[in-house]
NUGU-957286 format. One record per residue (C-alpha): residue number from 1; residue in three letters; y, z, x. Coordinates in steps of 0.25 Angstrom, whole numbers, plus 5000, padded with zeros to 4 digits. Example, Ala and Ser with C-alpha at 12.3 -4.5 7.8 and 13.67 -1.06 7.14 Angstrom:
// NUGU-957286
PT  resi  resn     y     z     x
PT     1   ALA  4982  5031  5049
PT     2   SER  4996  5029  5055
***
This chain:
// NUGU-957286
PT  resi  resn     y     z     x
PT     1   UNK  5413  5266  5340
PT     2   UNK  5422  5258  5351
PT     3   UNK  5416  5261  5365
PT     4   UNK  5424  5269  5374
PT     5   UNK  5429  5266  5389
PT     6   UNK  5426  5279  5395
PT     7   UNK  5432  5283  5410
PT     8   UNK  5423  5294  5417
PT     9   UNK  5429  5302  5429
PT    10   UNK  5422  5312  5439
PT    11   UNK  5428  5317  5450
PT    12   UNK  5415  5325  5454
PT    13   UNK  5406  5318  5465
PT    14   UNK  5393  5325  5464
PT    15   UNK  5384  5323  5452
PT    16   UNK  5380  5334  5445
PT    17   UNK  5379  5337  5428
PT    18   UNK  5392  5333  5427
PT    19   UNK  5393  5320  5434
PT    20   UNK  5378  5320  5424
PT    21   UNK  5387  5322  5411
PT    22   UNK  5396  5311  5416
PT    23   UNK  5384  5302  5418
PT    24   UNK  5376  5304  5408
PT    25   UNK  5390  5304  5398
PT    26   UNK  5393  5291  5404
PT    27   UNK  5379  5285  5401
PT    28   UNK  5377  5288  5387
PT    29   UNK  5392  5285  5383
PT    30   UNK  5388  5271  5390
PT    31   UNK  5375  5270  5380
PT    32   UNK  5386  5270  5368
PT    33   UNK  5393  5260  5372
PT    34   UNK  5405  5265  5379
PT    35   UNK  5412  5260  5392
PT    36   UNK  5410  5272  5403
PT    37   UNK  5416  5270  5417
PT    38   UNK  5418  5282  5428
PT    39   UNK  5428  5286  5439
PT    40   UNK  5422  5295  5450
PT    41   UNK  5423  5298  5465
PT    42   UNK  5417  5287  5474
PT    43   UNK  5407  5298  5479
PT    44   UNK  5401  5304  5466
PT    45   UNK  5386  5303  5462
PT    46   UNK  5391  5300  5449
PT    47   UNK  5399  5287  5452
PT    48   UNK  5386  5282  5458
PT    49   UNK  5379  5286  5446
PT    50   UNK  5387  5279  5438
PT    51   UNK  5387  5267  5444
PT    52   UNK  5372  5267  5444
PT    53   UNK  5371  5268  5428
PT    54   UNK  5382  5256  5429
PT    55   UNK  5395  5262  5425
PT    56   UNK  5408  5259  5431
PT    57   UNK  5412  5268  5441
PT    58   UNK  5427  5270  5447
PT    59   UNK  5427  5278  5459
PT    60   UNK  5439  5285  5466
PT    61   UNK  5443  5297  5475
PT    62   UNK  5447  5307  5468
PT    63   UNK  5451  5320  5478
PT    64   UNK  5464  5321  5483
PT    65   UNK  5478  5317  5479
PT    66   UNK  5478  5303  5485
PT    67   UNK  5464  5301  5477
PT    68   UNK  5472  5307  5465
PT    69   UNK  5482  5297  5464
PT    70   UNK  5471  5285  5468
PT    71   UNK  5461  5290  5457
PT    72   UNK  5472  5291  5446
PT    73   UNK  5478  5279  5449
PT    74   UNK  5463  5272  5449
PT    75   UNK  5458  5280  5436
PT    76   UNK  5469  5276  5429
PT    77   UNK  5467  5260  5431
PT    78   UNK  5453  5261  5428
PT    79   UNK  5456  5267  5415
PT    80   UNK  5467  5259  5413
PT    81   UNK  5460  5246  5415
PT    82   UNK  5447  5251  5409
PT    83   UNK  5454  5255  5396
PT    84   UNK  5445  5267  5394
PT    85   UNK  5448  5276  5382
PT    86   UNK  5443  5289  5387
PT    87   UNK  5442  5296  5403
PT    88   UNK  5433  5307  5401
PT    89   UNK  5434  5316  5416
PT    90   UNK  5426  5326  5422
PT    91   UNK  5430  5333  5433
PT    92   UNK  5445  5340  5435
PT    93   UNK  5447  5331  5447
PT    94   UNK  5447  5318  5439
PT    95   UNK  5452  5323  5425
PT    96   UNK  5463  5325  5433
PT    97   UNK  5465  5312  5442
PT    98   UNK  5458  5304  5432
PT    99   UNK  5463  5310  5420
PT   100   UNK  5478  5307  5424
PT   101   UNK  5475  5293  5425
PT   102   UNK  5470  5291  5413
PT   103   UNK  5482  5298  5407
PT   104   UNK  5491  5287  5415
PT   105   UNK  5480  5276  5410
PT   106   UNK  5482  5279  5396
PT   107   UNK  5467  5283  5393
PT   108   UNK  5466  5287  5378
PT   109   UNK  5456  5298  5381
PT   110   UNK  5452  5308  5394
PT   111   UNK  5443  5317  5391
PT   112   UNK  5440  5328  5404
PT   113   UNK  5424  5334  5402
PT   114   UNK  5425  5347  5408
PT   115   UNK  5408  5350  5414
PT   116   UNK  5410  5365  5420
PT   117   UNK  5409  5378  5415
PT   118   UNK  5419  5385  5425
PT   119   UNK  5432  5390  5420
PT   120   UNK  5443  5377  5418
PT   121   UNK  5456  5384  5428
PT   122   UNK  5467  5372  5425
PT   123   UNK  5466  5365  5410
PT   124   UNK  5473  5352  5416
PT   125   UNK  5461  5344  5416
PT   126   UNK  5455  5349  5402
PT   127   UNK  5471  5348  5394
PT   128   UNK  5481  5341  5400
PT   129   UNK  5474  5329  5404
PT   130   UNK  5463  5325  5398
PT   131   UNK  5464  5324  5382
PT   132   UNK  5451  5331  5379
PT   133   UNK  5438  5337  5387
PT   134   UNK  5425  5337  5384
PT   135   UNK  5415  5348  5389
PT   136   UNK  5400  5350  5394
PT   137   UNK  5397  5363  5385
PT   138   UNK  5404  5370  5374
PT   139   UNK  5407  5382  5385
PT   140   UNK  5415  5372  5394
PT   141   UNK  5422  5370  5382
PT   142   UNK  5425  5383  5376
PT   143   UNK  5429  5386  5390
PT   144   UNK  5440  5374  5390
PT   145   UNK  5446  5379  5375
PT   146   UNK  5446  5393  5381
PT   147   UNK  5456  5387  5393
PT   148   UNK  5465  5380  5383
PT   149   UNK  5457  5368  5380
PT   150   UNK  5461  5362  5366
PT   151   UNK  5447  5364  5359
PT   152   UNK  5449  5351  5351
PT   153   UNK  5449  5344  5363
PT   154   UNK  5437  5348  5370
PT   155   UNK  5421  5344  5366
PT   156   UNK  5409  5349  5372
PT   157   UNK  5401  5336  5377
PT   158   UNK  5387  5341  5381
PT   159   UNK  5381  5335  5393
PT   160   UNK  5371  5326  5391
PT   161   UNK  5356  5327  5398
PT   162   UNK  5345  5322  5402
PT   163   UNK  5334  5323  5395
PT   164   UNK  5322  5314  5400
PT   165   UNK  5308  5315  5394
PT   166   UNK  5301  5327  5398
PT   167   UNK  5290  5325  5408
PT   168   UNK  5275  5327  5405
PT   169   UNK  5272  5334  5417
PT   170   UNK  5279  5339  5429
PT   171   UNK  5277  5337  5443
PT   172   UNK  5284  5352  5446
PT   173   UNK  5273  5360  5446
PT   174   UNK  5264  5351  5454
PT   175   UNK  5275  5351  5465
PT   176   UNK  5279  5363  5465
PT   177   UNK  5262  5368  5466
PT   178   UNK  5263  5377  5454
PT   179   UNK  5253  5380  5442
PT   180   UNK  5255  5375  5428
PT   181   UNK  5255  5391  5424
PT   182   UNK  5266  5394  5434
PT   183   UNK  5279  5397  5427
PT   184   UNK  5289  5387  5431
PT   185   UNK  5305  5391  5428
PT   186   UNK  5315  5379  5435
PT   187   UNK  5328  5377  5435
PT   188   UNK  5335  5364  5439
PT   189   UNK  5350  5365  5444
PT   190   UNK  5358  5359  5454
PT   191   UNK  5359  5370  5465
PT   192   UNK  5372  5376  5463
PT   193   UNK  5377  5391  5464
PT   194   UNK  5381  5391  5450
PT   195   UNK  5366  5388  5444
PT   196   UNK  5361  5400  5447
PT   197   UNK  5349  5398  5455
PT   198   UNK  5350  5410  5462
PT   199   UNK  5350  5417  5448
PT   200   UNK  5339  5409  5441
PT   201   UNK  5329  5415  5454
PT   202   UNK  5333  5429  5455
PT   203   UNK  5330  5429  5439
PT   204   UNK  5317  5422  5441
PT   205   UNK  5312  5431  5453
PT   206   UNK  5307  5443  5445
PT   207   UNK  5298  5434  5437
PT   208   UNK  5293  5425  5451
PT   209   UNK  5289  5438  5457
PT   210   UNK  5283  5444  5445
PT   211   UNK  5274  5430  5439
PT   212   UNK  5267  5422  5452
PT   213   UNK  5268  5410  5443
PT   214   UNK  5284  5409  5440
PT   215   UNK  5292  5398  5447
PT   216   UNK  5307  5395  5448
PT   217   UNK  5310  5381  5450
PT   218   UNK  5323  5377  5456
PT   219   UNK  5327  5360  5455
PT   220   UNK  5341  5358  5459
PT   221   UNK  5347  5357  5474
PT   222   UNK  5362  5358  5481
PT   223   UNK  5366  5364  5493
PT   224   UNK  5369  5377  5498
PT   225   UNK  5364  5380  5483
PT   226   UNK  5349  5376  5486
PT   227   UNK  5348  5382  5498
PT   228   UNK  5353  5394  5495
PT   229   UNK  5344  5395  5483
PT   230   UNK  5331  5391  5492
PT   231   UNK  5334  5403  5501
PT   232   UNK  5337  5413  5489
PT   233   UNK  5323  5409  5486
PT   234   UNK  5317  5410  5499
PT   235   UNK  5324  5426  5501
PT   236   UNK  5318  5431  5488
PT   237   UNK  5304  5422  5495
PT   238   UNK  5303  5416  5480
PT   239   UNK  5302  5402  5486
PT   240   UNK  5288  5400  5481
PT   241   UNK  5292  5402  5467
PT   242   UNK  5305  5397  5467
PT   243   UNK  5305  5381  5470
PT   244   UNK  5317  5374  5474
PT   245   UNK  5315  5358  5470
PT   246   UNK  5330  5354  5473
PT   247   UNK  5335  5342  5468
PT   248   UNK  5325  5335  5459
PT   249   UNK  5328  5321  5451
PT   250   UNK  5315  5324  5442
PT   251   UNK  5320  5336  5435
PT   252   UNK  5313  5331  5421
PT   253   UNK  5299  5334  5427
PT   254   UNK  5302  5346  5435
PT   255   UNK  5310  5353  5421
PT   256   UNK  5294  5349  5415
PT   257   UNK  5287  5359  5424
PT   258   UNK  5295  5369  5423
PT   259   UNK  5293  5381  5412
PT   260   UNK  5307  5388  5409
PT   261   UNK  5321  5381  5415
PT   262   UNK  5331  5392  5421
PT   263   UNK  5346  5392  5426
PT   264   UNK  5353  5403  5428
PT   265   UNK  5368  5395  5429
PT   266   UNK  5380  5402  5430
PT   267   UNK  5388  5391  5425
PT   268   UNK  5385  5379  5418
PT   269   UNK  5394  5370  5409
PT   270   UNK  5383  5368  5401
PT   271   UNK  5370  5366  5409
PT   272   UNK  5362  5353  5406
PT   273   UNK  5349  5358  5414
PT   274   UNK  5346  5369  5403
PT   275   UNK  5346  5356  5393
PT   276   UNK  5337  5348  5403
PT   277   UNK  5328  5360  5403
PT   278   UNK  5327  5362  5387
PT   279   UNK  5323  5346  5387
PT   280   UNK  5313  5348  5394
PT   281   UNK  5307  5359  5386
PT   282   UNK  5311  5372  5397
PT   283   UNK  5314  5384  5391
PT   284   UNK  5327  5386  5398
PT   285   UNK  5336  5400  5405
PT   286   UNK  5349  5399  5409
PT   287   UNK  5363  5409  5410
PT   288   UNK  5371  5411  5398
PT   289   UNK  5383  5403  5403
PT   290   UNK  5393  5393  5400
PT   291   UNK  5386  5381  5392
PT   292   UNK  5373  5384  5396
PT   293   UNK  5370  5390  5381
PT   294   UNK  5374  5376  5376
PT   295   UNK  5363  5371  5382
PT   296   UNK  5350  5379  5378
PT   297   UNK  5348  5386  5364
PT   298   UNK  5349  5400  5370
PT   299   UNK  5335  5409  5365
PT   300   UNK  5331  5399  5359
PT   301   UNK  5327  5386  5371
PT   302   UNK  5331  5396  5383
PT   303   UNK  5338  5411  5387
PT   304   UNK  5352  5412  5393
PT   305   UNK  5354  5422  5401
PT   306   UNK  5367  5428  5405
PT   307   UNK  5373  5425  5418
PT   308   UNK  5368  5434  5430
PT   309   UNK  5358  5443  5423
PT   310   UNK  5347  5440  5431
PT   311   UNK  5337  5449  5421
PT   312   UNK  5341  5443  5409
PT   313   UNK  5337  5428  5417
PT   314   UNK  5322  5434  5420
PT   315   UNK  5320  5439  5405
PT   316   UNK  5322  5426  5402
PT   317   UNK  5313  5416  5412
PT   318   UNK  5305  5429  5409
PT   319   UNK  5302  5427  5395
PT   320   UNK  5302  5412  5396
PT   321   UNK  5290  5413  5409
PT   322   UNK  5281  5422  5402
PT   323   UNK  5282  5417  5387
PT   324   UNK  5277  5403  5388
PT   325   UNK  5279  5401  5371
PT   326   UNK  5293  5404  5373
PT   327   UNK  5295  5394  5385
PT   328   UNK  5288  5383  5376
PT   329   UNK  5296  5387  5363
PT   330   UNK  5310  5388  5371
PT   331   UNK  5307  5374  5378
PT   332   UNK  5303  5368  5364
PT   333   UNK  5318  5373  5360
PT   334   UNK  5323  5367  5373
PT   335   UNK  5320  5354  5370
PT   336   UNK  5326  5354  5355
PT   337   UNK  5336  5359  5361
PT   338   UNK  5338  5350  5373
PT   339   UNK  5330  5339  5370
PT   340   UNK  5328  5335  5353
PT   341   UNK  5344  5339  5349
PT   342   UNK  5350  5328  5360
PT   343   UNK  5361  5338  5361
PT   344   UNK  5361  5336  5376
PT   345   UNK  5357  5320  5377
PT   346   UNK  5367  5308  5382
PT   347   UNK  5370  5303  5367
PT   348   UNK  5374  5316  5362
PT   349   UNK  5384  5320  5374
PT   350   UNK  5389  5303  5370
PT   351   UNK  5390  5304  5358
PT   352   UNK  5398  5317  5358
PT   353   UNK  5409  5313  5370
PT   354   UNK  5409  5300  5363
PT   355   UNK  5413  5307  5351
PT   356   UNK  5424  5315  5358
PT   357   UNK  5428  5302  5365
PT   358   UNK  5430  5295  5350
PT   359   UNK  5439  5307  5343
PT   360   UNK  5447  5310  5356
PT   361   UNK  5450  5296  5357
PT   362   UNK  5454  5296  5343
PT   363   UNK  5462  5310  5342
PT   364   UNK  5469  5304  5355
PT   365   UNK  5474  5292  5347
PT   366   UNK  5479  5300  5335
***
């Protein structure tokens, strides 16, 4: 096929999974052969980032209504003089601003990718100015068709991730001084109200105080979050069996030495850390919510649980830490799942937005 010219824009500063979708979309589309640049804010993580894989990056201040008028009139040149057949935005902020601009500049294609599970208020960046939207799950979109979205003119586009070798050992437990027969449950998440670490520790309490040999380990950091989760742990005095790691870059080796992943999320647009979990061969528990299901085989490689019945999550971890067949046999599940169907790897989340790309370009020349 004809490569694409493909304008990127982000409005968000920070970098988090879906700053990582943009990324690692970006990467792949680049490995088949079409022409990827970006607009972001001068300060965002990802325009370093970016720069740093060697893509073209346009930065612009993007808050405010003088900003607004600069950044139109700057997004609109750059596509003009780029000739790109497709902008694919992110974030309300610069669907909007960048958005208009490519409706000014002529752009045959703009595409809005909506990452969030929370509930779309206004449809004027999903309808009226983009011409179609891609999603991170089939809940995000269902969600958009039930606000008035035209079905036709949304596709799901799973994120794509990471999926390194698997280590052959683990340095976790030698860190951490723990036995080899000690029961390792972990889960690895930013620190953000919203994940549910608070949750994850009161349902694994019951099981810490009745087994000397169950451990919950917390990987992930952000502030007031981290804090407040440290001191949670020091009040219920569990802070010899609950470890918090913070940030780690080495997450492949610490997912190895643990024996059952966990996250008790109260909402996740579709929730790539159950994915990385299942590659690595963990058995996973997570809260029956918005795309979570999407990314495990529910009873078969892990347990959903419904939101907030602290019971039900203990049953679970439960079963999981005292039936060590059932562990291996759901971990061997995670990796078919996660791993061996590349439903979840960089050349399928390509080839799909680059499907959706072709025919969109095509119904809009029609």
């Amino acid at each position: 096929m004809t490569p694409l010219r493909i304008l990127h824009s982000e409005a968000a500063t920070s970098f988090g999974g879906q700053e990582q979708y943009i990324y690692r979309m970006m990467i792949a589309m680049r490995e088949r052969g079409h022409h990827l640049e970006a607009v972001c804010q001068p300060h965002a993580v990802l325009a370093e980032r970016l720069r740093e894989a060697g893509f073209t990056v346009h930065t612009t201040y993007m808050d405010g209504p003088v900003n607004f008028v600069k950044t139109l009139v700057k997004v609109r040149g750059v596509l003009r003089r780029g000739r790109f057949d497709v902008l694919n935005t992110h974030s309300r902020r610069d669907t909007i601003v960048a958005g208009l601009a490519a409706r000014l500049a002529g752009t045959p294609l703009i595409v809005r990718t909506r990452h969030l599970a929370k509930k779309v208020g206004s449809l004027l960046s999903y309808t009226i100015i983009p011409h179609r939207v891609t999603t991170a799950s089939d809940f995000v979109r269902d969600h958009l068709i039930s606000r008035g979205a035209d079905p036709t003119k949304v596709a799901t586009v799973y994120p794509a991730v990471d999926i390194p070798p698997i280590p052959e050992a683990s340095t976790l437990r030698e860190e951490l001084r723990l036995a080899q027969n000690d029961i390792v449950v972990g889960c690895v998440a930013v620190m953000r109200a919203e994940k549910g670490h608070k949750s994850l520790i009161d349902a694994m309490e019951p099981l810490i105080r009745a087994s000397p040999n169950v451990h919950l380990v917390l990987v992930g950091g952000g502030s007031p979050v981290f804090e407040e989760v440290r001191d949670y742990v020091a009040a219920k005095k569990l802070d010899k069996r609950v470890h918090l790691m913070g940030t780690r870059r080495d997450v492949p080796n610490l997912l190895a030495g643990f024996d059952v992943f966990a996250l008790a999320t109260r909402t996740e647009a579709s929730g790539t850390a159950f994915v990385e979990a299942g590659a690595a061969g963990l058995p996973v528990v997570g809260t029956d919510v918005d795309g979570v299901p999407e990314m495990m085989h529910a009873g078969v490689s892990g347990m959903l649980v419904p939101l907030d019945d602290t019971a039900a999550f203990t049953q679970a971890l439960e079963r999981l830490i005292t039936d060590p067949a059932l562990r291996r046999q759901m971990g061997q599940e995670g990796l078919k799942f996660c791993r061996a169907s590349g439903r979840f790897s960089a050349e399928a989340m390509a080839e799909r937005i680059e499907s959706c790309y072709t025919r969109w370009l095509t119904e809009r020349k029609q």
